[in-house]
N, C-alpha and C positions, 0 to 999 in steps of 0.2 A: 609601309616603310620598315616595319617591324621584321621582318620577311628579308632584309637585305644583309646582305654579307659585309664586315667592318670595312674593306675596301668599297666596296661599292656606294658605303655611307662616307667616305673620307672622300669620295671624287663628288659628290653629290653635295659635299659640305663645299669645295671649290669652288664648283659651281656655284654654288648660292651663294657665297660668300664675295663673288666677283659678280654678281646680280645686285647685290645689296651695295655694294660699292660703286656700281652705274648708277642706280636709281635715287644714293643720296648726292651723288655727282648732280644729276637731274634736278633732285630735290631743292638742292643748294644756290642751284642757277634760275632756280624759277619756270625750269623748261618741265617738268612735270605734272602732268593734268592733275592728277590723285595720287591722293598720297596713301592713299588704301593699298596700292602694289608693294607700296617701300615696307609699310608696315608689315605684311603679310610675309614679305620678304624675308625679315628680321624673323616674325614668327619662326615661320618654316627651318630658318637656321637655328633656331633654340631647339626645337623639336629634331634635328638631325644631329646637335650636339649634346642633348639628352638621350638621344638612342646609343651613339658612341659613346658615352661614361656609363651606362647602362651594361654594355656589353663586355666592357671593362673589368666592370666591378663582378658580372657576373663570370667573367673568362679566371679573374683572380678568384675568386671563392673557392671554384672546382681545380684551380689550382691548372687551366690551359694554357696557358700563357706564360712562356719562361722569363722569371725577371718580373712577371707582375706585383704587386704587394696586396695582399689582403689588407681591407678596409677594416680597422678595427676603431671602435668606438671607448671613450675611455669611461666607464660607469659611477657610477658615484661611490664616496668612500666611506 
């Protein structure tokens, strides 16, 4: 997934994010066997939206991205 282009991870975040939303639909109703798919489901979207704030942060650094903000950390005084 690492390999994917920031469009391609925001239609793929959709996607999952309307998978996660059937499966707690299912969840909720008792109509689902396992609940290992919902969870993995969930995973899988932390892991697609750790790759977009990833790509984010690295597009603000090198300064790609117009309008992004570089991430600055405030250090001790």
């Amino acid at each position: 997934m690492r390999q994917m282009s920031a469009a391609d991870l925001r239609i793929k975040e959709r996607e999952t994010r309307e998978e996660v939303f059937k499966l707690r639909l299912k969840l909720r109703t008792n109509q689902l066997e396992s609940r290992t798919n919902y969870y993995n489901a969930r995973r899988e979207l932390a892991r697609i939206l750790t790759l977009i704030q990833e790509q984010a942060i690295g597009a603000a650094s090198t300064g790609k991205v117009a309008g992004a903000k570089k991430v600055v950390r405030a250090g001790k005084r």
